[in-house]
N, C-alpha and C positions, 0 to 999 in steps of 0.2 A: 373420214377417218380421223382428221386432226381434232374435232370436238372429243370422241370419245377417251383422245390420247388425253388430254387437258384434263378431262374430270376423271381419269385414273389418278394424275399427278396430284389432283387435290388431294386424297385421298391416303397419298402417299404414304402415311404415318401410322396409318390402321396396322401396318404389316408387321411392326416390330414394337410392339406395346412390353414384350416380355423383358426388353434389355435395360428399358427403363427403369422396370417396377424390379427386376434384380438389381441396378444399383443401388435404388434406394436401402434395399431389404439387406445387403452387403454393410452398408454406413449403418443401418440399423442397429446392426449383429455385432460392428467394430466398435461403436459409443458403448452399448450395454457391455461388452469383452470390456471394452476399459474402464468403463464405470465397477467393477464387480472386480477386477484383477486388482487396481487401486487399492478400492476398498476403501472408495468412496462413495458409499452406494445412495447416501440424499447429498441434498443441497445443504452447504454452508449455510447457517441464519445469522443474523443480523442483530445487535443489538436490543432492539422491541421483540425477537421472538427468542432469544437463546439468552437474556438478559448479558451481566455485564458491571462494567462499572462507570460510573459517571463520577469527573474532577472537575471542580471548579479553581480554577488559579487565580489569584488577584493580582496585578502590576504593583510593584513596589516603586518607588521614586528614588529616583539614581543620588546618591551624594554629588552635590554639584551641578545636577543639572535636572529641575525644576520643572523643564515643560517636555521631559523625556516619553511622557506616557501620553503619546498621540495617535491617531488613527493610522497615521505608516506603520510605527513603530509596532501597534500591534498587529496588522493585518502580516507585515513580516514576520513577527513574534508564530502567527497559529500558519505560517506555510512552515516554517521550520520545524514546529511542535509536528505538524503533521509529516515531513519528510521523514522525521527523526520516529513516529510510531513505524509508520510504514517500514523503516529498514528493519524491521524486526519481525516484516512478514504479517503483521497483524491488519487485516482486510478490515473495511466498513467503519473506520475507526471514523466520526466525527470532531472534526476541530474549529471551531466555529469564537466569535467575537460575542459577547453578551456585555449589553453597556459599554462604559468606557472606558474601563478598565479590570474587566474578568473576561476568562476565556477558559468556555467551557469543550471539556474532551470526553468522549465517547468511547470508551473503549469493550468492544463485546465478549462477551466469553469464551476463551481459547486458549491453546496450549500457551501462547507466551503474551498474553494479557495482563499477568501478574509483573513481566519483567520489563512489557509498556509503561506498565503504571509506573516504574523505579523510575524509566527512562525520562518518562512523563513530567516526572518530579522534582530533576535535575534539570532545573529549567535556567540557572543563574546564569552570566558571562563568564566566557570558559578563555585562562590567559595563562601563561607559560611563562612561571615568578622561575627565580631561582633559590635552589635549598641552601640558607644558612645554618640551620641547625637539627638535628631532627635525635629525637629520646622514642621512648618506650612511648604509648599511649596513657598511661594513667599520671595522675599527679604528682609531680616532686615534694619526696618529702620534706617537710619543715626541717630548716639546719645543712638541708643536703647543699653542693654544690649546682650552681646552673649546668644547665645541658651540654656537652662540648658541641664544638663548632668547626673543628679538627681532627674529631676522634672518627672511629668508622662507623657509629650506629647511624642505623639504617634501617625498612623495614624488609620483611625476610622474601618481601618477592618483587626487589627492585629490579628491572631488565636496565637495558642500557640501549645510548644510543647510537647507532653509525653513520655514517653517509652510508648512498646504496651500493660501495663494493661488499664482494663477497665475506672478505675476512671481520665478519661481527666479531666482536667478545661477548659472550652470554654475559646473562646477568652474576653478578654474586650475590654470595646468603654472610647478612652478618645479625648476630643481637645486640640490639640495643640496650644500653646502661645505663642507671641513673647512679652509677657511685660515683665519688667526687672525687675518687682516685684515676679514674677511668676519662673525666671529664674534663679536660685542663683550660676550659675556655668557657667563658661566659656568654650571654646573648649582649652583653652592651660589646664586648670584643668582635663579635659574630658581626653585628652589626655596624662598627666604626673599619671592621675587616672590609664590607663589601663595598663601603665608603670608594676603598681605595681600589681601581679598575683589576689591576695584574700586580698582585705585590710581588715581589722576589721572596726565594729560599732564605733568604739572608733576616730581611724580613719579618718573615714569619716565626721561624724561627727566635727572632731576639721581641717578637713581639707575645711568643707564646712561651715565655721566661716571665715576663709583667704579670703579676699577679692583678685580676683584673679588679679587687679590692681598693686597690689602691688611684682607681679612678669614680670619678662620682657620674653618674648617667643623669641626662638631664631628664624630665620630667616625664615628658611621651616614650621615652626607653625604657624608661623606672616603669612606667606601665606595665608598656608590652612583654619584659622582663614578667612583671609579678603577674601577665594573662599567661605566660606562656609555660609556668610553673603551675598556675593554679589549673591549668585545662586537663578536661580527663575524658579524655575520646571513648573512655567505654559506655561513657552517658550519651547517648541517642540527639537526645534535645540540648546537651552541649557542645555536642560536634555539631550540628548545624545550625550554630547561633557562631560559633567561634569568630567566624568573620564578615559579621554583620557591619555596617556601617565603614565599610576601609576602601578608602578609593585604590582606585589601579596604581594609582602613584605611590603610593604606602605600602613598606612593609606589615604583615599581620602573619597571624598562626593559625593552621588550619592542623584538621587531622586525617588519617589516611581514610579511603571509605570502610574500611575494616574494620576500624576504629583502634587495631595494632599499635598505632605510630602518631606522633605528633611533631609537626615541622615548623619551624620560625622560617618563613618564608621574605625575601628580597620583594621591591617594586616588582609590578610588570613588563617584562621587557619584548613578549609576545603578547597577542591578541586570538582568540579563536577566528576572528574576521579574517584574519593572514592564512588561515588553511586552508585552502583550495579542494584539498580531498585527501581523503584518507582509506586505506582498505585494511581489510585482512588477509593474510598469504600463508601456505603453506613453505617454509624453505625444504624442499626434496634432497639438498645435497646434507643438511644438519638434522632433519628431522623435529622442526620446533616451528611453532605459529608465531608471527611477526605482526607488526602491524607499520605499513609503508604512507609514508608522511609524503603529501607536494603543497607548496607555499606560492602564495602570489608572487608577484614580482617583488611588491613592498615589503611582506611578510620575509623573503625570500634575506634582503640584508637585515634585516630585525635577527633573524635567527643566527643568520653568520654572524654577526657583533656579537652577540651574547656566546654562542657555542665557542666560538673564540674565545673569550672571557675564562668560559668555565672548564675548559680543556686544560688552563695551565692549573687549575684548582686540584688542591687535595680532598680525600673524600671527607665530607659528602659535599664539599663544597661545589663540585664538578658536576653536580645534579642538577636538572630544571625539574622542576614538580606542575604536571598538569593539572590546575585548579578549577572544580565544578561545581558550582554552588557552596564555596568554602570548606570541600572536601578535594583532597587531593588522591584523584584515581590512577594516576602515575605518575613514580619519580625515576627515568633513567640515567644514568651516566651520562657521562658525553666524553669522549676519548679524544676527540678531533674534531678539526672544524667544521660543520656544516653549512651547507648554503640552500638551494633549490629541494631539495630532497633529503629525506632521512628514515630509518626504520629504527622502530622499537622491536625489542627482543627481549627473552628472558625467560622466565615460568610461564608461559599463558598455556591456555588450554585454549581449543575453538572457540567456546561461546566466548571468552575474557576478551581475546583478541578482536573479536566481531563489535564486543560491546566498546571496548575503548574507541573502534573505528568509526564507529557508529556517534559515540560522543564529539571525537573530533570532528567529521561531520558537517554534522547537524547540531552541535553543542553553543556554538555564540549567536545568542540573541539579542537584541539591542534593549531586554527590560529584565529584572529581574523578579521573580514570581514566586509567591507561596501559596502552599495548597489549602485554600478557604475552607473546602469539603470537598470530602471524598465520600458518595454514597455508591451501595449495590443496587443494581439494577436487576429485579426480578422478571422472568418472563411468563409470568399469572397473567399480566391484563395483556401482554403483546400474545399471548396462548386464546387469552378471550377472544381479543379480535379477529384472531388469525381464524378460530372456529368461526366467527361470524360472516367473516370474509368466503371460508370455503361455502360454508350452507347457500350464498348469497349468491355463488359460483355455481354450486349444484343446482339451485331453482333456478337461474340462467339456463345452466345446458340442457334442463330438462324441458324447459322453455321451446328452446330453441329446438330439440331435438322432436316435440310435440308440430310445432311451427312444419318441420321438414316431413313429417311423417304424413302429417295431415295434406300437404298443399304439395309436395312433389312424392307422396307412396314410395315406390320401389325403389326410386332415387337416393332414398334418406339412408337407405344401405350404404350407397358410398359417398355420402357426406360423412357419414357417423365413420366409416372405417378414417373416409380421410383425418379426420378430428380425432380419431387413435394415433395415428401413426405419428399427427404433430405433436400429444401427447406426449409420447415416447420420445422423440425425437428431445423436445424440449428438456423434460426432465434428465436425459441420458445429460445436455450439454450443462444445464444447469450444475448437476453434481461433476464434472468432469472440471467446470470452470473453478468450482473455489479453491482446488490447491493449484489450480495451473494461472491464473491472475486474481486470486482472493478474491469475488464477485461472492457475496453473502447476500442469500433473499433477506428481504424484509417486507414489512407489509407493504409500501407503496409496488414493488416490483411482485408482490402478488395480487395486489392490482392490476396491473400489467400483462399480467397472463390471461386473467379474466376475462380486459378486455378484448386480451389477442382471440379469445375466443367467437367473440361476433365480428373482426377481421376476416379472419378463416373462413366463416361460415358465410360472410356475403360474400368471399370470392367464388365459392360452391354456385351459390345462386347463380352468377353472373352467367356462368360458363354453359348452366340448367337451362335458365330462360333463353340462350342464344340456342340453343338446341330446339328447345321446344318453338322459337319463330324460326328456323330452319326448317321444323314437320309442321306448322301451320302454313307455310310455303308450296308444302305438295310434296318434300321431299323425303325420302325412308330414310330411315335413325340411322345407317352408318353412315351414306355420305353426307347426314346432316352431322352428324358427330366431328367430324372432318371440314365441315364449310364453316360450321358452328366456332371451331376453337381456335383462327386467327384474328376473328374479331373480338372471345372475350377473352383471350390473350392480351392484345393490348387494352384493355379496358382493368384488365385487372394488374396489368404489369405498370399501370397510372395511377389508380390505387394503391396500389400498395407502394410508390416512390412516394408519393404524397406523404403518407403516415410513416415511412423511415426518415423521411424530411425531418418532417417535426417529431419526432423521438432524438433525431440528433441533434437539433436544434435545442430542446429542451435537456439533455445532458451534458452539451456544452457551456449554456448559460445559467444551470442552475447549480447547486450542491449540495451535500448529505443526502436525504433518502431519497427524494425527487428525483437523484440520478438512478437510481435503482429501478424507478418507474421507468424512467425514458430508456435505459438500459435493456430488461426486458421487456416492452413493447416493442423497439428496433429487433430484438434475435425474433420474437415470433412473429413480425411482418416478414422478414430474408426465411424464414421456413414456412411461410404458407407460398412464397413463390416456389420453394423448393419442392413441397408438396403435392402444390397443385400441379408442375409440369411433370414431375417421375410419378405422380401415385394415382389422382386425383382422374387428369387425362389417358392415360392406360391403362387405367381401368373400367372407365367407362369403354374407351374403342374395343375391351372383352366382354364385357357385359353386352354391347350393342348385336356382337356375333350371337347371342342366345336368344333362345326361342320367346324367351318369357321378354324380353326387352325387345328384339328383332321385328315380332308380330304386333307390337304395339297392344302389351295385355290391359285391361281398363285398371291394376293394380302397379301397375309400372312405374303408371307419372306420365308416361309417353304417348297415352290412348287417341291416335289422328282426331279420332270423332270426337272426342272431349277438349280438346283444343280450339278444334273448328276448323279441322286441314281444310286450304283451297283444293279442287280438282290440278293435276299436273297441267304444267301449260308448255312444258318443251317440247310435244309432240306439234303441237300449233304454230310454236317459232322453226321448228324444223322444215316444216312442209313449206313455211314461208318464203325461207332460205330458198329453198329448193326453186321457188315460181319465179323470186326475183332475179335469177342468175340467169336466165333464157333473155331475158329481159336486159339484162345491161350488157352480155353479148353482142 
């Protein structure tokens, strides 16, 4: 009795095939539900098939230092370029080194590609000067008085700054003036003002009586004085020349990114290096978008010295202006001292707040960059290939599905079902991944599927031919179906670690579209194991129960005689059994 208990046990799995093939069919129903409720019903594409746009940026050479554009410096330069696309949600984006100094970005077609490419653009060193002067954006007219330097102009959506207790002050709204009634200070006063750390009321006061005529500016004042009048931020290509050439150390004039406002701005007394991180917040007790600052440890007294400074200032002098490629994207207040932490506040709206956050960041790079070209990237030839890829793919499966029809018959039923379901499977996960981790096909990663497709179908075989030397054995199709699937079980569970191996191997060590290949070839090795054990073997041990499979039809695949079954031989070792146990009695 203990032999025929044993080969029940093998067997064991025939009995509940259905719980299997309902889970799968369950995750089937749940990817396509969410695929479809989304309403994301394809796959994300990628650059070469959805087109896009391609920048070329070229390394500028730092004032002062000469051997700045080196291979650290840029390989730093395109992680940051890359952290700083990716915060904006934009998938697939390529950021890569070309020669020695260009670095070309990828960015493919999508909802916020257009506001990569701005991000993209603002590639200069980002430092936290303080505002000594700030007017309207357009030019002072001839005759007029210089800008005040004590007055309140401002531009209309300055926030302000706090440490992180509760009690912020919002930002104020004031307009800026260029009357010379309105203006009682000059930029050589603005400038000889900041000279001096903490003046007193006293001061200020008996200093802003001196008519600022009556001193002479020496020569680099006399300049920056007649830049700071002649500048007119509603010119495009003069706001981002304004502060070309001006070391950190030097005062210069920039304009707002709006191009509203124009500010005579102080040395640097911050760094973008000093910001550790930055976010966007909603405040629920005020009802207004923030954006919450944390500083290195270094950064950390950099910013106390200064906010100190400019706390006991009148406005606007109490301003720090955050500086981005010679545009200033914000200038808040500062009420009190800060040290470790601080938040901005004021007029933002989400994306404003997201985007400053985003800037400080990912905003300080160690090279400064202009955009050499900027082209569109069309998806005609990545369309071409992509047809050529599928046909290439079609004649494949047709291939293959010829290959199974012909040499396993009845069999190629549930290969080909199995090659449905992984189908689905895949595409369901494919469109579910691009808003849920931005994964965008491209052609290498439709490569990838291809080949996943003769993965699949040799695991099919494996599991076939162990069946079919199971009935060349002597034994009938069910308990060969059953004897059959723990050996190609492990044979295909080797297989296919093998090739997840190297798919993760190759997305670790390589980058841009390569990863996309090794990307999708690793998800359709992990779904042909999934496959093959809910779909693949469950439905074979149903199939085995029918008549057409059970009886061995010569259209099967299964036919004993066409295999070349041996005669059974367990009736021979039974009796065997049987003579030798009298005997060792």
């Amino acid at each position: 009795m203990a032999a025929p208990k044993k080969g029940r046990g093998s067997t064991g799995g025939q009995g509940r095939p259905g719980r299997a093939l309902a889970l799968i069919l369950i995750a089937m129903v749940a990817l396509t539900g969410g695929m479809f409720l989304s309403g994301h019903t394809t796959p994300r594409l990628g650059i070469d098939l959805a087109g896009g746009t391609s920048i070329t940026l070229k390394a500028k050479s730092q004032p002062g230092k000469p051997d700045a554009i080196n291979e650290t410096n840029m390989n730093t330069a395109v992680s940051i370029i890359e952290r700083r696309v990716n915060g904006l949600g934009v998938s697939e984006a390529e950021v890569q080194t070309q020669g020695a100094s260009n670095i070309i970005v990828n960015i493919p077609k999508g909802t916020n590609s257009a506001q990569a490419r701005e991000q993209v653009g603002t590639t200069a060193q980002l430092y936290f000067r303080p505002v000594l002067t700030v007017t309207d954006g357009g030019p002072t007219p001839e005759g007029s008085a210089s800008p005040s330097a004590s007055g309140s102009g401002k531009p209309s959506a300055t926030p302000s700054a706090k440490a992180s207790d509760p009690e912020t002050a919002s930002g104020s709204k004031a307009t800026p003036s260029a009357s010379a009634t309105t203006q009682g200070r000059a930029v050589t006063d603005a400038l000889k003002k900041d000279a001096t750390p903490t003046p007193s009321a006293t001061d200020t006061a008996k200093s802003s009586e001196t008519p600022a005529a009556t001193e002479t500016p020496d020569p680099a004042t006399a300049a920056l004085e007649k830049k700071f009048t002649a500048l007119d931020c509603s010119d495009k290509s003069a706001r981002a020349k304004a502060g070309d050439g001006v070391k950190p150390t030097e005062p210069t004039v920039a304009c707002s990114s709006e191009g509203d406002a124009k500010y005579l701005l102080g040395p640097a007394e911050v760094s973008g290096t000093d910001v550790d991180d930055a976010k966007a917040q909603f405040d629920q007790q005020r009802g207004i978008w923030l954006v919450s600052m944390e500083f290195t440890d270094k950064g950390s007294k950099k910013f106390q010295t200064i906010t100190k400074k400019l706390s006991t200032q009148q406005s606007p002098q109490n301003q720090f202006a955050i500086s981005l490629d010679g545009e200033v994207v914000s200038a808040p207040q500062v009420n009190e001292t800060l040290s470790g932490s601080a938040e901005i506040s004021g007029s933002f709206t989400q994306q404003s707040a997201e985007d400053l956050a985003n800037v400080l960041s990912y905003g300080a790079l160690p090279l400064s960059f202009s955009e050499d070209t900027v082209t569109t990237v069309t998806a005609a030839l990545g369309g071409e290939q992509l047809e050529a890829g599928l046909i290439a793919g079609a004649i494949g499966l047709a291939l293959v599905v010829i290959y199974l029809v012909a040499y396993y018959r009845g069999l190629a039923l549930i290969a080909l079902l199995s090659l449905l379901v992984s189908g689905v499977l895949t595409y369901t996960i494919m469109a579910l991944l691009g808003p849920a981790i931005g994964f965008a096909l491209n052609l290498p990663a439709v490569c990838g599927a291809i080949v996943a497709i003769g993965i699949t179908a040799d695991s099919f075989i494996v599991y076939f031919e162990r069946i079919r030397d199971e009935i060349r054995e002597g034994r009938t199709l069910r308990p060969a179906v059953e004897r059959a699937w723990p050996r190609a079980r492990r044979t295909i569970l080797v297989s296919d670690f093998v090739s997840f191996l190297a798919a993760a191997v190759l997305f670790l060590v390589t980058v841009g579209k390569v990863q996309g290949f090794a990307f999708t070839l690793g998800l359709t090795t992990l779904l042909d194991v999934v496959v093959v054990f809910l779909f693949t073997k469950p439905v074979m041990t149903l199939m085995a129960r029918t008549k057409f499979f059970g009886s061995g039809h010569p259209w099967s695949g299964l036919d004993p005689k066409r295999l070349g079954a041996k005669p059974p031989l367990r009736r021979s070792r039974r009796v065997n059994a049987r003579t030798d146990h009298p005997k060792e009695a």
